[in-house]
C-alpha positions as CSV (number, residue, x, y, z in Angstrom):
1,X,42.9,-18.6,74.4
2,X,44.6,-16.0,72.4
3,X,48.2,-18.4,72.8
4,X,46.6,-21.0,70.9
5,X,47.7,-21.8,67.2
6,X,44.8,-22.4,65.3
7,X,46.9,-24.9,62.6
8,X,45.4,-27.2,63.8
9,X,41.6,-26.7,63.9
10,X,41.7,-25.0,60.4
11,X,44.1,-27.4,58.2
12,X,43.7,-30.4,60.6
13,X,47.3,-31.1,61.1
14,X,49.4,-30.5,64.1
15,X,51.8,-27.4,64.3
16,X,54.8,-29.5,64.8
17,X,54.1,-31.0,61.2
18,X,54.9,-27.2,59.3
19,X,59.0,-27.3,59.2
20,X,59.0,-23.9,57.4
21,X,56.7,-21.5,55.6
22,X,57.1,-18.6,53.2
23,X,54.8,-16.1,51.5
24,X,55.3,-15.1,47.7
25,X,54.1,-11.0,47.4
26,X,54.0,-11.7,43.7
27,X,51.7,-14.2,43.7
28,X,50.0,-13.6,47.2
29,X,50.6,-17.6,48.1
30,X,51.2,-18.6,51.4
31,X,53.3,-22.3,51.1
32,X,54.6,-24.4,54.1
33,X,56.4,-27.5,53.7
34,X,54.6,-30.4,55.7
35,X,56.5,-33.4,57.1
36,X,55.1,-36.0,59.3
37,X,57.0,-37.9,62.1
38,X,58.6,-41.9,61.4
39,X,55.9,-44.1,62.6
40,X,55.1,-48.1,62.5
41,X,52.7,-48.5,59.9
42,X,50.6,-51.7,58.8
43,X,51.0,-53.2,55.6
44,X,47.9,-53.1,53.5
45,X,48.4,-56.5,51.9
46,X,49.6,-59.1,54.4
47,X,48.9,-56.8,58.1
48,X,53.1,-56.8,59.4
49,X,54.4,-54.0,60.9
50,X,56.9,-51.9,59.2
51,X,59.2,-48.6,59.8
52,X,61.7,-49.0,56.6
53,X,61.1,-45.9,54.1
54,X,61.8,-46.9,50.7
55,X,61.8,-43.1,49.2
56,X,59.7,-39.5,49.6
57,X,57.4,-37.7,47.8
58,X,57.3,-34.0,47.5
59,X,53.1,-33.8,46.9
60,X,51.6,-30.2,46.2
61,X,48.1,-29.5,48.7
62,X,45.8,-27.1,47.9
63,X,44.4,-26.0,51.5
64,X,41.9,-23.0,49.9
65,X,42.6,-19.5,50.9
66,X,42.6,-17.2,54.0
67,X,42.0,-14.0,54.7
68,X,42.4,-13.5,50.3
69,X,45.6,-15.6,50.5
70,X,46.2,-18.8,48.9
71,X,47.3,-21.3,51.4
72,X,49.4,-24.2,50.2
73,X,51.3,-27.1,51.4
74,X,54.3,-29.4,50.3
75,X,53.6,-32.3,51.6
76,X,56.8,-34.4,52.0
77,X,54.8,-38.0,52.0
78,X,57.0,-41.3,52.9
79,X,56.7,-43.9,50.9
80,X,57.1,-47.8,53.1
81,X,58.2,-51.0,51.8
82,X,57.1,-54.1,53.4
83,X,60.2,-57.0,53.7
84,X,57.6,-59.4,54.2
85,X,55.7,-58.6,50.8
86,X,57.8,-56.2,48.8
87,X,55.0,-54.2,48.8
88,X,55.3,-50.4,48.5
89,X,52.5,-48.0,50.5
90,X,51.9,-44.2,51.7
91,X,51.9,-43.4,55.1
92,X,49.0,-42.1,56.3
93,X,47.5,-38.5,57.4
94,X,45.0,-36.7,58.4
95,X,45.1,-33.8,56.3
96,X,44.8,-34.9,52.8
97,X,42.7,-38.5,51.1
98,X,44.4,-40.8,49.2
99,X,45.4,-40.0,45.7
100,X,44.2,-36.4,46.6
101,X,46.0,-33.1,46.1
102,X,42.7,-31.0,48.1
103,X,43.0,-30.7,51.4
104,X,40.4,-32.8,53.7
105,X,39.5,-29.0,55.1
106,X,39.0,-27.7,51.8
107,X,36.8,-30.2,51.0
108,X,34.7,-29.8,54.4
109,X,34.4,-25.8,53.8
110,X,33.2,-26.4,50.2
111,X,30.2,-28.8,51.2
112,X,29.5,-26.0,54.0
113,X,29.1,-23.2,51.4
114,X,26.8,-25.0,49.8
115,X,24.4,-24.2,52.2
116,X,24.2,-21.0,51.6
117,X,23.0,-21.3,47.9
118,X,26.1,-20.0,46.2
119,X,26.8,-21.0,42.7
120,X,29.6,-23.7,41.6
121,X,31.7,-21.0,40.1
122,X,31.3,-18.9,43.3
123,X,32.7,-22.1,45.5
124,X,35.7,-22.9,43.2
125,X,36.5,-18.9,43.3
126,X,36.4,-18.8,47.1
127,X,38.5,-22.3,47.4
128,X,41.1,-21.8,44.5
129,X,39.7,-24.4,42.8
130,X,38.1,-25.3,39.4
131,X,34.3,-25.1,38.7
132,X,35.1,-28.8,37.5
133,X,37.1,-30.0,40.0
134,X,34.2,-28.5,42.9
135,X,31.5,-30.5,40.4
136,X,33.6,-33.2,40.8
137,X,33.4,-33.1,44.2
138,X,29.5,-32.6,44.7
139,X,28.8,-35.5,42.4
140,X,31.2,-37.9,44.4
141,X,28.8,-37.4,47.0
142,X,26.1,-40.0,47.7
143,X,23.2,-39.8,49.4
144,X,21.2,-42.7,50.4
145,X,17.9,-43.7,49.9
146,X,15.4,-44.3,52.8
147,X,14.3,-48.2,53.2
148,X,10.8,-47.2,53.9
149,X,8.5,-44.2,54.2
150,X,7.4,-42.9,57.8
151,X,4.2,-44.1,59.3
152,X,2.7,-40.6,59.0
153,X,3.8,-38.4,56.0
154,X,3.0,-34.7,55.6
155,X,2.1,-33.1,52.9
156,X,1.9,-29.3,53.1
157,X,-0.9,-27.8,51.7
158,X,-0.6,-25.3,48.8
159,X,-3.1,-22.4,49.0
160,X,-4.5,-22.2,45.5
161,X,-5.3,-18.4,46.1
162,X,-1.9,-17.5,46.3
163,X,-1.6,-18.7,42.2
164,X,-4.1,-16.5,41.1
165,X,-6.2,-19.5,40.7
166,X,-9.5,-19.1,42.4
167,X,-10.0,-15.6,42.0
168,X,-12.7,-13.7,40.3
169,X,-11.2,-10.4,38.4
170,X,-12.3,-7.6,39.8
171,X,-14.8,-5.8,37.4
């Protein structure tokens, strides 16, 4: 157990996917470049199979802090082009959404912390994040409505005496 890289339970990426890392003093940033291995991948438009890389692109990953350090990643994502469709797509990860620069992780340990009652500006301070962009975030989130109430529904009882109401003043 204490041989065991933790890369990938944290970040949610496989250790042979970090080429090289570096730590800025200055700026007290941890960055690692990120590249994933050539695999088939599907077209999105017409479902053929395709391995030809039309270009890369260097994308910048925010993956929240650590022990006070700022963790980030440059991602160097492939770009495919389908022969069959001349369409153009990103391959896909596990690490980071689509059209995303915050890390899937960072995302998960934000909706954790809000369990614990902190403030927006708290959560953005702890991630490396914006209060906007963590408002963002929280409002994306959608929670659905139930279909139809439960056959019994409880109701706690509020003690009026607690209020004050009730009472007589002493005299």
């Amino acid at each position: 157990m204490l041989n065991k890289n933790y890369i990938e339970v944290l970040y949610n990426m496989k250790e042979e996917y970090v080429e090289n890392g570096y730590f800025n003093e200055a700026t007290q940033t941890y960055t690692f470049e990120l590249k994933l291995p050539v695999t088939p991948h599907t077209c999105p438009r017409c479902g053929t199979t395709t391995q030809y890389i039309k270009d890369y692109r260097v994308k910048t990953i925010n993956f929240g802090k650590a022990h006070e350090v700022i963790t980030i990643g440059k991602y160097r994502q492939r770009r495919y082009f389908c022969k069959n469709c001349h369409t153009s797509f990103s391959e896909s990860n596990r690490f980071v959404g689509k059209y995303m620069r915050t890390s899937k992780s960072t995302l998960t340990s934000i909706f954790h912390a809000v369990q614990h009652t902190q403030t927006y500006s708290l959560i953005a301070k702890q991630h490396n994040l914006s209060v906007t962009s963590v408002i963002r975030y929280f409002s994306q989130v959608k929670i659905a409505k139930p279909t139809a109430l439960p056959s019994v529904l409880g109701i706690p009882c509020m003690s009026l005496s607690g209020l004050g109401i009730g009472k007589r003043a002493k005299t």
